[in-house]
N, C-alpha and C positions, 0 to 999 in steps of 0.2 A: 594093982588095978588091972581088971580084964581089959583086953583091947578087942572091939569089936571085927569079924574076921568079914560080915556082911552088915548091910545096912538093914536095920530094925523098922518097916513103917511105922511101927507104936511110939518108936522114939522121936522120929521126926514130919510133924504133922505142917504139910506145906499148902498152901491155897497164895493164888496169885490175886490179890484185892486190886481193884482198880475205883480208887475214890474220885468221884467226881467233884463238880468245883466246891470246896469248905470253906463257909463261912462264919465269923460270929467273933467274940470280943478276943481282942488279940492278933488277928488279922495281919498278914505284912501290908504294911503301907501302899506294898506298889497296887494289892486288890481294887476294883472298883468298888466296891464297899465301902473299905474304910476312906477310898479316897474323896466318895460323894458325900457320906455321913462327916466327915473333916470338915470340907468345904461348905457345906449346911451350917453345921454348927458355930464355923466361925463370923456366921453370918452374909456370907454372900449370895449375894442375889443372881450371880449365873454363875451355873456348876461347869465346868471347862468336865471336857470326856474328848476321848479320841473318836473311833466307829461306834456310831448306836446300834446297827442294824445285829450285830452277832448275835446267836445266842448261846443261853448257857444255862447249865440243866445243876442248879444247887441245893447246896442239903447244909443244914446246921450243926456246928460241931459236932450239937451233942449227938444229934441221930449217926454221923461217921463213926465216932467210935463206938454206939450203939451197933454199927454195922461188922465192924470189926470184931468186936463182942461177940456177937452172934457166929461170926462164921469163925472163928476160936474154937468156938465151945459145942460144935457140931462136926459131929464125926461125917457127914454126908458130903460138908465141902474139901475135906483132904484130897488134893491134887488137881482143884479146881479154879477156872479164874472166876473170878466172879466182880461184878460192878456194886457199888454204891450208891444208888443214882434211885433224883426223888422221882425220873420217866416224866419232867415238866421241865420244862422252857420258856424262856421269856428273856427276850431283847434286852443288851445293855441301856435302851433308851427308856424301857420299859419300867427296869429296875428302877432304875434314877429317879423315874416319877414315883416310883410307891416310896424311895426316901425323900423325898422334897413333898408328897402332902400327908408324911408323918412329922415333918420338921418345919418346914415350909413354905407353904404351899403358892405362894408366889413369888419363888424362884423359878428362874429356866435354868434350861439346860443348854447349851454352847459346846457348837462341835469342832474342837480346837487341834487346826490341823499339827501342831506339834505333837499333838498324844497321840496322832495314827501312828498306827503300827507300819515297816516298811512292806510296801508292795509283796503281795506272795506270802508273807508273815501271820497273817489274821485270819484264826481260825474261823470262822463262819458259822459253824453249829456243833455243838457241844451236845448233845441228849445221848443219856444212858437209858439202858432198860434193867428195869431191876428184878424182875420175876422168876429170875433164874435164884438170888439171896431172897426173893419170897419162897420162892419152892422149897430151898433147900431148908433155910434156918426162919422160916415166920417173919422175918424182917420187912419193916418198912418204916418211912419215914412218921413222926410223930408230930415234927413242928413243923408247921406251914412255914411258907417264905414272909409272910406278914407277920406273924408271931416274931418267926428268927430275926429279922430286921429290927423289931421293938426290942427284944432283948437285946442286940444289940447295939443301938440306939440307948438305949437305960446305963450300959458298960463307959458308951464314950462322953455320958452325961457328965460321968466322973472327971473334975478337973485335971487329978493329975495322970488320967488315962489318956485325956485329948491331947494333952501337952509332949505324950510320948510319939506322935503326931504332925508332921509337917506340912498342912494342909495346902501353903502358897508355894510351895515346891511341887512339880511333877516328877515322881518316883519310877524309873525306868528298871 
């Protein structure tokens, strides 16, 4: 077996990926996603959340590792960082209502001082820009945040999906 005496770039093709927030079925628990879609489904009438105001810039499974794909398979990003990110934003309080008038639609939402995050803790705004993985490799996102939420919605429709699920626990 030759042992190399330098490093080969053909052999090792490096890109620094930075995925923004992923969501969609399978989810850990502690997400707000899975924790509002829980809470919905097991029928409660107010959805407990810690901060509404943050925001967060997310993309559906599938389109991450669509992204990830992409910048693989393109000689353009070697050595490059590059973001995942749908370049959209929208409030955790925001979210919570596009899953309560997919589920329903008269529930609230309850800003339940045990889920804040400690002082100094909570990030405040999450947005990526993605133009730099459109430039290089054609990329971008396919499923809207209303789409990904019904697909995933459909996942935790599944009994014994919801049941992997602890919806009257807050997951820290």
């Amino acid at each position: 077996m030759a042992m190399l005496s330098q490093c080969d770039p053909c052999l090792f093709r490096c890109s620094r990926v930075r995925p923004f927030n992923t969501y969609g079925p399978r989810q850990s628990a502690r997400a707000v996603i899975p924790t509002v879609i829980t809470q919905l489904m097991s029928g409660a009438e107010e959805i407990k959340l810690g901060s509404l105001h943050p925001t967060r810039d997310f993309n559906y499974v599938k389109d991450t590792v669509a992204g990830f794909i992409a910048i693989a398979a393109s000689p353009n990003t070697i050595g490059e960082e590059i973001n995942i990110a749908s370049q959209q934003e929208i409030s955790v309080g925001e979210l919570a209502q596009v899953m309560i008038d997919e589920i329903n639609p008269s529930a609230r939402i309850i800003s339940d001082d045990i889920r804040l995050r400690p002082e100094k803790s909570e990030v405040e705004r999450l947005l990526g820009s993605n133009e730099k993985i459109l430039r290089l490799t054609g990329w971008h996102p396919k499923i809207n945040l209303k789409q990904g939420i019904r697909e995933t919605i459909v996942w935790f429709k599944n009994a014994e999906n919801l049941r992997r699920y602890k919806w009257d626990h807050y997951n820290v």
